[in-house]
N, C-alpha and C positions, 0 to 999 in steps of 0.2 A: 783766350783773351788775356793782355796786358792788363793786370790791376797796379800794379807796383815797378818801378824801377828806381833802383838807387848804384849811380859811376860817377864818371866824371865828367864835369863840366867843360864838354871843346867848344864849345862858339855860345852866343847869349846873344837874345836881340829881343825888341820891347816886346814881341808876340812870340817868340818861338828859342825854344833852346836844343841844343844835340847833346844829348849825354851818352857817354862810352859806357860800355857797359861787356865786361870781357873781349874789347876789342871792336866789338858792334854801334855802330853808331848811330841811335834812334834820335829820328826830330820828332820834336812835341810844343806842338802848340799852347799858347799859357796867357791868362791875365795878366792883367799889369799885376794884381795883388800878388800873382806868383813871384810876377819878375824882379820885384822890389826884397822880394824873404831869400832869392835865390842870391850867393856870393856871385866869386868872379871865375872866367876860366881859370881850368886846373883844380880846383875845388871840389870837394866829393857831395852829390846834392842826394837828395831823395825824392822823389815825388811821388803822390795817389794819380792812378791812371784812368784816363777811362779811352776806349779803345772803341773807336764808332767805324764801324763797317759799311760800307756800300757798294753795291755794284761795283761801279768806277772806280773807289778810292778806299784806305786803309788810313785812318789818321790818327795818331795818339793824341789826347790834353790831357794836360798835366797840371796839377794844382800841390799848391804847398801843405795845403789841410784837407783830415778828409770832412769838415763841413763846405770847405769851396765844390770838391767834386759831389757831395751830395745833393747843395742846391743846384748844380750843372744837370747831371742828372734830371732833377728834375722838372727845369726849366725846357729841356730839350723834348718833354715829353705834352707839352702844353702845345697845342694847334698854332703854328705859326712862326714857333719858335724853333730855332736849327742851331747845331754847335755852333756856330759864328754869333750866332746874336747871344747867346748863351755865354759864350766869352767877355763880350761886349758890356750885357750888365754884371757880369762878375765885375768886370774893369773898372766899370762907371762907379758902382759901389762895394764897400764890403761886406762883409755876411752881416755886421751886425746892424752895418745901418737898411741893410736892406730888408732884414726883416720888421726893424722898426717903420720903415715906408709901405709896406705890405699891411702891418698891423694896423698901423693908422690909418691905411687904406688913401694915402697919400701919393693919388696919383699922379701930383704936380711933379713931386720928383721924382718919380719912375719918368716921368716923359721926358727928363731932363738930360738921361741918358742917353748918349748918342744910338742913332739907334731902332730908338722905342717912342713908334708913336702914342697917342692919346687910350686908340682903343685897345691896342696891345698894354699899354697901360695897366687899365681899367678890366683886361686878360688877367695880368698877374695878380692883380688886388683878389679878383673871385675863385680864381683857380688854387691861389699859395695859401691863400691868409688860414684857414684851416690847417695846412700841413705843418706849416712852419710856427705855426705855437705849436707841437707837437714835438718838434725836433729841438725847439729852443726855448724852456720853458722857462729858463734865468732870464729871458729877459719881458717875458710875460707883463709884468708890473712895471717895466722902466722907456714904455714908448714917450717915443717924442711930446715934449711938453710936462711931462712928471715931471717929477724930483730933480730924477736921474737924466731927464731930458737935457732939462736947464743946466742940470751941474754939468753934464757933456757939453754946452756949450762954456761952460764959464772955465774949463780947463784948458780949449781949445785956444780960447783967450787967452790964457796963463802962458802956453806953450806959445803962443806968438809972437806973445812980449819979451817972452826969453829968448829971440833971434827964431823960432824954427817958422818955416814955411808953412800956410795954411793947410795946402793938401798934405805936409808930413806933418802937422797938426793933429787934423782930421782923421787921417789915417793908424797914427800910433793910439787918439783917443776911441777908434772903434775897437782895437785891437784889446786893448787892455779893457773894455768896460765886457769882453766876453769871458775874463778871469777876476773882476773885483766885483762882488755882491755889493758889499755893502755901501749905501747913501755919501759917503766921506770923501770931501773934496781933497782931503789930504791921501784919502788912499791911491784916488783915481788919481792925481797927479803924479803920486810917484810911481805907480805902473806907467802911467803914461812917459814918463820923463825913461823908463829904461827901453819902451819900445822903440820912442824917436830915435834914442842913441845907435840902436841896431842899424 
């Protein structure tokens, strides 16, 4: 099995990339979260693999982190759920907010995901919400509506009013609140403010 590959970047597209690799040229299906970490052709990428086998087909996904392939993993192992939909709420959300929608057992936004109905939903809330404090203990203390909830929204705000886009908002303040502990709106901004720049 494929767990790793790291070439070169020849083609990029919002779902799927081909990286060269001694001349071999593997496609691999990806998140958006991937697509947005990943450069541009020509570029030397790395990725975590996971390599799904079937009868029929042979598919590689690939993620930029190995907690994106972990929750992959373990999404695909939940009744119902198949690597395509499995990409899909990777897409919709990123690791940290989706643990935070799990934790709080907030199945309004899992459903909001293209994708995920109600009771697939209300799948992930009973199935995850056990695993994933386990895997993500830092963020234990900081679901939505804490502290840390609010102050995630009020930097989200910050970053908006400085010109960036809500989804590269959204996106750079999930990123950074899975490397800043502590409660400080100045720390989390200015993690925040080098993820957007990426």
């Amino acid at each position: 099995m494929i767990a790793h590959l790291k070439g070169v970047l020849t083609d990029k597209a919002a779902d799927r990339v081909v990286v060269d690799v001694g001349g071999v040229g593997y496609e691999v299906l990806i998140p958006y979260s991937t697509y947005y970490e990943l450069g541009e052709a020509g570029d030397t990428v790395s990725l975590n693999i996971y390599t799904h086998v079937k009868e029929d087909a042979f598919r590689l996904y690939g993620f930029s982190t190995s907690k994106e392939k972990r929750l992959f993993t373990q999404l695909i192992q939940i009744s119902g759920i198949g690597p395509k939909l499995g990409v899909a709420i990777l897409s919709g959300l990123p690791v940290g907010e989706f643990v935070e929608a799990v934790t709080d057992e907030n199945v309004v936004k899992l459903n909001e995901i293209p994708g995920v109905g109600k009771k697939t939903a209300e799948r992930l809330v009973l199935e995850m919400k056990d695993k994933v404090m386990e895997w993500f203990p830092q963020l234990e203390e900081a679901p939505a509506g804490s502290v840390f909830g609010s102050l995630q929204g009020d930097v989200v705000s910050a970053l908006v009013n400085l010109g960036y886009s809500k989804h590269t908002a959204d996106r750079a303040v999930a990123r950074a609140r899975q490397e800043v502990e502590a409660d400080s709106f100045e720390a989390l901004l200015r993690e925040s403010l080098r993820k957007a720049r990426k």
